[in-house]
C-alpha positions as CSV (number, residue, x, y, z in Angstrom):
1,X,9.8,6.0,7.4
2,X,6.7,3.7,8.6
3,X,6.3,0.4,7.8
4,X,3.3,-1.3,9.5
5,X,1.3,-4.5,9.1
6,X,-1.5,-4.3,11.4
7,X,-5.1,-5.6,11.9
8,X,-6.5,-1.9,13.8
9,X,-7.6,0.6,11.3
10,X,-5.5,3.8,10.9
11,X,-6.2,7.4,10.5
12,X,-5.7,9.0,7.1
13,X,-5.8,12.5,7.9
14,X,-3.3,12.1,11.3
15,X,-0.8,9.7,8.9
16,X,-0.1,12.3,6.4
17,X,0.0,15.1,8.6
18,X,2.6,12.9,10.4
19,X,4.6,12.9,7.0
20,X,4.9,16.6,7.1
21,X,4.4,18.6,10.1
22,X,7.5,18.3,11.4
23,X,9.5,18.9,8.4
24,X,9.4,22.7,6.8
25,X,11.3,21.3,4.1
26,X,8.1,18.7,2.5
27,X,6.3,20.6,-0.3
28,X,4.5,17.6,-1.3
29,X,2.7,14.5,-0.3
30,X,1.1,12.1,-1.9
31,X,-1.1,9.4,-0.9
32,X,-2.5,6.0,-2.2
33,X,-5.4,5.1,-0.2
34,X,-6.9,0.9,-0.8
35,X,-10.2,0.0,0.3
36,X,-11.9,-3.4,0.3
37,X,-14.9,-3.6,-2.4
38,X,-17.5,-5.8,-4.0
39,X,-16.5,-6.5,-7.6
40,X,-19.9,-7.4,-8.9
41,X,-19.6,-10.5,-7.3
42,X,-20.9,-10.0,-4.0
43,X,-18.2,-10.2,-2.0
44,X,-18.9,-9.7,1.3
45,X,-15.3,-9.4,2.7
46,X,-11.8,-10.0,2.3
47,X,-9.3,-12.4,4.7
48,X,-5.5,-10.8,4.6
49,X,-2.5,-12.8,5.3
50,X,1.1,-12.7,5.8
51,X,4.8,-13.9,6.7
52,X,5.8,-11.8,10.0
53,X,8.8,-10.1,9.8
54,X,9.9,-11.2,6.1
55,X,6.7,-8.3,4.9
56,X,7.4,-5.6,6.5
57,X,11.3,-6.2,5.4
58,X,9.4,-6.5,2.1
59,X,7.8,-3.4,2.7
60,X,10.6,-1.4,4.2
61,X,12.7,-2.7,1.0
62,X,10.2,-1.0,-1.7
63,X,10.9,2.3,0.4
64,X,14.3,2.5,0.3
65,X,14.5,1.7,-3.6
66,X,11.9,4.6,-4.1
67,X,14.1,6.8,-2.2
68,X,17.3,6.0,-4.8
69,X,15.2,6.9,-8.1
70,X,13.5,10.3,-6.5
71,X,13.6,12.6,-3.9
72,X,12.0,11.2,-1.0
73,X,12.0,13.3,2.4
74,X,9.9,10.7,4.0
75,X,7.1,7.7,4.0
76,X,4.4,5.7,5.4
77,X,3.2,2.4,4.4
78,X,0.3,0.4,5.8
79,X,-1.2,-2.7,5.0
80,X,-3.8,-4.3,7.1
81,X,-4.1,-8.1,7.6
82,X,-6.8,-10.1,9.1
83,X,-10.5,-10.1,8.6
84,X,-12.0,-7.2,6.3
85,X,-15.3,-5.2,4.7
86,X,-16.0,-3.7,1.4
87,X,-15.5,0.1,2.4
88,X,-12.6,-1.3,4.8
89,X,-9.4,0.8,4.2
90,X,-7.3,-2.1,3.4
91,X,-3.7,-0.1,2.6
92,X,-1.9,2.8,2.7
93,X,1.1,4.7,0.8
94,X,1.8,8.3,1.2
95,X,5.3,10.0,0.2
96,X,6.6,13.4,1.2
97,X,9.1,15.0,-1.1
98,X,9.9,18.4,-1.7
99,X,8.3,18.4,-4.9
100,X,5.0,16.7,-6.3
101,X,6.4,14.9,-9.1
102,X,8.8,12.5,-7.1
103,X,5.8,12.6,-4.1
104,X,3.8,11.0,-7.0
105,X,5.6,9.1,-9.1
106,X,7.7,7.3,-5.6
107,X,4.1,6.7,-4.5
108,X,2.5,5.2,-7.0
109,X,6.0,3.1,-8.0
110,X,5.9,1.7,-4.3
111,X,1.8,1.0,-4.7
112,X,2.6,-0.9,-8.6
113,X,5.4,-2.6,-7.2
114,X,3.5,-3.6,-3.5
115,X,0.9,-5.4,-5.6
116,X,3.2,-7.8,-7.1
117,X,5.8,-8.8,-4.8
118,X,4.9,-8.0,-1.5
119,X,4.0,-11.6,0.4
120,X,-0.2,-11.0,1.2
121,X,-2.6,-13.8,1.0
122,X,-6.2,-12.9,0.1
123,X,-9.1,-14.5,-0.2
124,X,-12.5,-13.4,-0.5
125,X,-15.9,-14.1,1.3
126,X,-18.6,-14.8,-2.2
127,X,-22.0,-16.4,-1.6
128,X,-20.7,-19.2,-3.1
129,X,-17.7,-19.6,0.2
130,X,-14.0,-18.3,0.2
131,X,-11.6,-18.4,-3.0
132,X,-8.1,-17.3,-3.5
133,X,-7.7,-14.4,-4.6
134,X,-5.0,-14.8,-7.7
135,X,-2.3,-12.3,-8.9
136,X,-3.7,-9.9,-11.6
137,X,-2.5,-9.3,-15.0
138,X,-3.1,-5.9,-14.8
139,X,-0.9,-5.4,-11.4
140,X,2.1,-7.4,-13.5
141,X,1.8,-4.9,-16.4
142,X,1.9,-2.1,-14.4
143,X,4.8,-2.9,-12.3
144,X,7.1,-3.8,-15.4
145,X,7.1,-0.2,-16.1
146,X,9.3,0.4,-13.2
147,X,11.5,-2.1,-14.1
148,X,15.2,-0.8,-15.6
């Protein structure tokens, strides 16, 4: 398992292939890739924050619940903090399981659940200055889905 909160960029491709290369028994991975964009409303980029330590715990914590409800051989997770671009991959999730349907469903359970509870900070660049980015409605229903 990865957990990683880091300002550098990562590499899709060499992540993934990390997830399975070394393990003959992964017939599936899937991935979640998050990139920075304009909404409509010209934003012109994206400020990341966090709470060393207490995220990736946060982080590491999602993980471990995915791998009670489904098969999970193995996982990445990166979120990037600091000073970002629309286009900017922004964060990661990728799951290896020996099947797809626990490869997807861990993945997108840690991505719904990642949205709502992990500690971030964002704000966004507008022409008009930086505003707080608030918690979305959308993200909240999604994540109740998962609840038991």
């Amino acid at each position: 398992m990865k957990i990683a909160v880091q300002t550098e960029a990562f590499d899709l491709g060499a992540e993934v292939a990390a997830l399975y290369q070394a393990n003959p028994s992964v017939g599936a991975v899937a991935s979640f890739l998050g990139l920075v964009r304009d909404d409509g409303t010209g934003v012109s980029g994206l400020s990341l924050e966090h709470y060393p330590g207490m995220t990736e715990k946060a982080l590491a914590a999602l993980v471990e619940e995915a791998a009670r409800r489904w098969e999970v051989r193995d996982a990445t997770v990166i979120h990037r903090v600091g000073e970002l671009h629309p286009t900017d991959p922004i964060v990661l999730v990728a799951v290896a399981s020996g099947h797809r349907g626990d490869a997807f469903a861990a993945c997108e359970f840690i991505m719904d659940i990642l949205k709502t509870t992990a500690p971030f900070w964002k704000k966004e660049a507008t022409p008009a200055g930086w505003r707080w980015v608030d918690a979305r409605e959308s993200d909240a229903r999604a994540a109740t889905r998962w609840s038991r």
